[in-house]
C-alpha positions in Angstrom: 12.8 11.3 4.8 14.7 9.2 2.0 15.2 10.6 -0.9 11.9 10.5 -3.8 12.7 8.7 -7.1 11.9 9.9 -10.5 8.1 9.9 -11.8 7.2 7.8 -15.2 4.2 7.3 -16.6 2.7 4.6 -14.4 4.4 6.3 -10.6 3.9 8.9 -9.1 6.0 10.1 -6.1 4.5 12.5 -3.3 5.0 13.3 -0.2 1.5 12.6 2.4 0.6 14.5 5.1 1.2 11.9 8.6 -2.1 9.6 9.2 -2.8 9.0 13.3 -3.5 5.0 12.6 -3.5 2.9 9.7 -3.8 -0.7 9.2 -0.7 -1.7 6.9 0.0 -5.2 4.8 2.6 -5.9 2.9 1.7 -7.1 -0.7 4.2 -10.1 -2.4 3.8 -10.2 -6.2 3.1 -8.7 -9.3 0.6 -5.6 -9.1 -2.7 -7.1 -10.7 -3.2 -9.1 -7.6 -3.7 -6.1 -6.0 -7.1 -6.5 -5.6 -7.2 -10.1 -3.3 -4.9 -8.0 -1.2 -7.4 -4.9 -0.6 -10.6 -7.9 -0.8 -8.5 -9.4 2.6 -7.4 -5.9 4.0 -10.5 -4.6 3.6 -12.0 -7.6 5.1 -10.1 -7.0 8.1 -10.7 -3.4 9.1 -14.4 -4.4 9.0 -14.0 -7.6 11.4 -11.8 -5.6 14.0 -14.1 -2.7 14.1 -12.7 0.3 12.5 -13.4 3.5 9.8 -11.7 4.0 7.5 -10.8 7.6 7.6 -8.7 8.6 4.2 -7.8 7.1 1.0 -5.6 3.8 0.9 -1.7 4.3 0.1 1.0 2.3 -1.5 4.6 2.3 -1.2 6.3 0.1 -3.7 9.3 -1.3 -2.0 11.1 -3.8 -4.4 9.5 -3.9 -8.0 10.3 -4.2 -12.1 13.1 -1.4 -11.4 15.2 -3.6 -9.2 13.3 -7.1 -9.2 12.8 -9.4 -12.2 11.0 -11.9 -10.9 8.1 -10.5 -10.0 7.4 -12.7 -7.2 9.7 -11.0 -5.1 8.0 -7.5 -5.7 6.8 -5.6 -2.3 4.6 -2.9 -1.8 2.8 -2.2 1.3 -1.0 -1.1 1.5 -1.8 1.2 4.6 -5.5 2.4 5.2 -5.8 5.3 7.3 -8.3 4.1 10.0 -10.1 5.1 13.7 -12.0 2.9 16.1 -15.5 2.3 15.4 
């Protein structure tokens, strides 16, 4: 495991218990087009036939803490899933 950063106000860090499957995509840019990312995501897991069996998660890779242009932010979205 690497090593957790610091929490603030707006991050949280924790350590998740290990999902069987997820469906991951990685997420360029700043954090309030989140939700075109999930629309697309979401989208997805429906089309290829799978449940969605836990609540989404989100690393933040590169961000405002080591990014400035906010173009070049990365997080990746991974939704715990099963076969349908």
């Amino acid at each position: 495991m690497e090593e957790m950063g610091e929490d603030s106000a707006i991050i949280q860090f924790k350590q998740l218990p290990e999902v069987a499957e997820a469906i991951c995509m990685k997420h360029y840019g700043p954090y309030d087009r989140f939700y075109q990312s999930y629309i697309t995501l979401f989208k997805y897991i429906e089309e290829q036939g799978y449940i969605i069996k836990g609540h989404p998660r989100c690393v933040y890779v590169d961000g405002a803490w080591n990014q400035e242009d906010p173009e070049k932010w990365l997080s990746i979205i991974q939704v715990p899933v099963e076969k349908g």
